[in-house]
DOFI-940773 format. One record per residue (C-alpha): x, y negated, z. Coordinates in steps of 0.05 Angstrom, whole numbers, plus 5000, padded with zeros to 4 digits. Last residue first. Layout:
REM DOFI-940773
R | x | y | z
R | X | Y | Z
...
//
This chain:
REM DOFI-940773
R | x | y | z
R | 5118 | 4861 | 6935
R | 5102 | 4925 | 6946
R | 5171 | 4944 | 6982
R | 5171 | 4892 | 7021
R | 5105 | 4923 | 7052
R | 5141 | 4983 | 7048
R | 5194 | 4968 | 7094
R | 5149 | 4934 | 7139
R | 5104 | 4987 | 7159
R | 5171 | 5029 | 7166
R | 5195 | 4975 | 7217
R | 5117 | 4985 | 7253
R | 5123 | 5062 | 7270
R | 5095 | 5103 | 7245
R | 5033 | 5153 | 7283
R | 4982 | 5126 | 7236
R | 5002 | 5153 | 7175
R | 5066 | 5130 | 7135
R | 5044 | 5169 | 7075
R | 4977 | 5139 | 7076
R | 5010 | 5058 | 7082
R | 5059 | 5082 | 7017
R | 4996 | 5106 | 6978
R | 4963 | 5044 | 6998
R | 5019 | 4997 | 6975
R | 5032 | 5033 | 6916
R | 4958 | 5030 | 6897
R | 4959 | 4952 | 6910
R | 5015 | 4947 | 6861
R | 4983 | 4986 | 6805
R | 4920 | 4950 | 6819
R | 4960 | 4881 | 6804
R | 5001 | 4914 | 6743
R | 4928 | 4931 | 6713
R | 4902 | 4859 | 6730
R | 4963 | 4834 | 6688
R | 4955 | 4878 | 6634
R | 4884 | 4862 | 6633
R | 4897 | 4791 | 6629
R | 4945 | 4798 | 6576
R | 4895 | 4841 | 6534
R | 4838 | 4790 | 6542
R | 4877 | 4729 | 6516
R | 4906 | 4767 | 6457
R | 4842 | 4793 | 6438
R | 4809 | 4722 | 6446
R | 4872 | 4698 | 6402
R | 4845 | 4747 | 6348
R | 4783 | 4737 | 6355
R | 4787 | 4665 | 6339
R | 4835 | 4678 | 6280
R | 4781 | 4725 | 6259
R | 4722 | 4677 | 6265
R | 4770 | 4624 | 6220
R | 4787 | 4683 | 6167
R | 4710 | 4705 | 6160
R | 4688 | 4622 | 6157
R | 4745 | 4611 | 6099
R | 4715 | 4672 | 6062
R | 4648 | 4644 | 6069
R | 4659 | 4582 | 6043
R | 4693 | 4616 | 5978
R | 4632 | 4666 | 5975
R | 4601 | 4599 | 5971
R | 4635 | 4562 | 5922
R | 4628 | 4626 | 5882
R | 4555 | 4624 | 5881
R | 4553 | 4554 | 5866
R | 4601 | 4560 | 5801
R | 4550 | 4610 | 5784
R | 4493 | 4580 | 5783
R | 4520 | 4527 | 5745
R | 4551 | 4570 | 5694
R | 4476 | 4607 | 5689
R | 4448 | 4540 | 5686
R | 4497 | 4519 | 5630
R | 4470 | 4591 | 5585
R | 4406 | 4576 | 5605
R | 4404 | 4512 | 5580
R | 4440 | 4534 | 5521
R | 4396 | 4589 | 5506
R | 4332 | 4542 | 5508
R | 4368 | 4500 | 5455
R | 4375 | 4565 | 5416
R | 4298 | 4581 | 5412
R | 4278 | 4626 | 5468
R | 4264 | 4710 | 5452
R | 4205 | 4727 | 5489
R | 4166 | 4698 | 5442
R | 4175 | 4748 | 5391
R | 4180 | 4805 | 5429
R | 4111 | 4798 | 5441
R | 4091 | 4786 | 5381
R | 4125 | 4857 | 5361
R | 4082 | 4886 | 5416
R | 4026 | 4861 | 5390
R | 4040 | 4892 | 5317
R | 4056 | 4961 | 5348
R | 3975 | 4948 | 5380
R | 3955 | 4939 | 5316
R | 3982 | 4997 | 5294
R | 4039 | 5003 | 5235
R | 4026 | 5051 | 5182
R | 4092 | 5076 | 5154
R | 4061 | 5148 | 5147
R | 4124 | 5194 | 5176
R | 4077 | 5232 | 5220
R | 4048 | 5177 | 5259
R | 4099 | 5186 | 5315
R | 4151 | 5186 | 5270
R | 4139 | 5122 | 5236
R | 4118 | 5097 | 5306
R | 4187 | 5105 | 5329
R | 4224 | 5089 | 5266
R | 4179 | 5016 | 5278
R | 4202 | 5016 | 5353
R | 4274 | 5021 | 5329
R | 4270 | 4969 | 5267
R | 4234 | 4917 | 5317
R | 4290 | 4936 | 5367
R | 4344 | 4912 | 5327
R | 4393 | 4958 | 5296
R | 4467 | 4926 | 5304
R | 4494 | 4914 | 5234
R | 4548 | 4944 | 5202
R | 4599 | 4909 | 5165
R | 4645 | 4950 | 5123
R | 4722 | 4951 | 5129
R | 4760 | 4900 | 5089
R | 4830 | 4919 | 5079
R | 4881 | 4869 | 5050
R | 4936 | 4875 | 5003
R | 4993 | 4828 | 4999
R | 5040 | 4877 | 5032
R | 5028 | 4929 | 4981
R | 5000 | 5000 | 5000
//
């Protein structure tokens, strides 16, 4: 094939839905070509649902509208999510050193007991002492 050539490959165009429902009822009928008036209303129908191409603009420019408003919103939203989290996320870190800090308290005061019970009640006060020092 030479360089200057050029290949053109046919152009086939999409069936429209007239040409489907009319096969249909072609088929249906037993291959008779008679359309029905009520084949007829339906191809009215179709008729005016289809808007004239100003309509399709304006809905075409709504559409981008409406979209450009979705999306600043999801942004919004994203913004709000990553601000709550930050929030938790010191409330977390708040919480957590507290609790460590109660949870060294109680593991303090446990000592303490476990060293008064061992003692018992016949020690003597210098061994009191000891472990009170000892606790702290």
């Amino acid at each position: 094939m030479a360089d200057n050539e050029t290949i053109v490959a046919p152009v086939v165009e999409p069936e429209l839905e007239e040409n489907k429902e009319n096969k249909e009822n072609k088929e249906n009928q037993g291959g008779e070509g008679k359309e029905t008036a009520e084949t007829e209303l339906k191809l009215a129908e179709m008729k005016l649902d289809c808007p004239p191409s100003a309509d399709i603009d304006k809905v075409t420019a709504d559409l981008l509208q409406s979209r450009s408003d979705i999306l600043g919103r999801v942004q919004n939203l994203k913004k709000d999510l990553q601000e709550w989290r930050g929030k938790l996320d010191s409330q977390v870190k708040t919480y957590r050193q507290e609790f460590q800090a109660l949870r060294s308290t109680l593991k303090r005061q446990l000592d303490a007991t476990t060293g008064l019970s061992e003692l018992g009640p016949d020690s003597s006060p210098e061994k009191v002492n000891d472990v009170k020092e000892n606790a702290s």
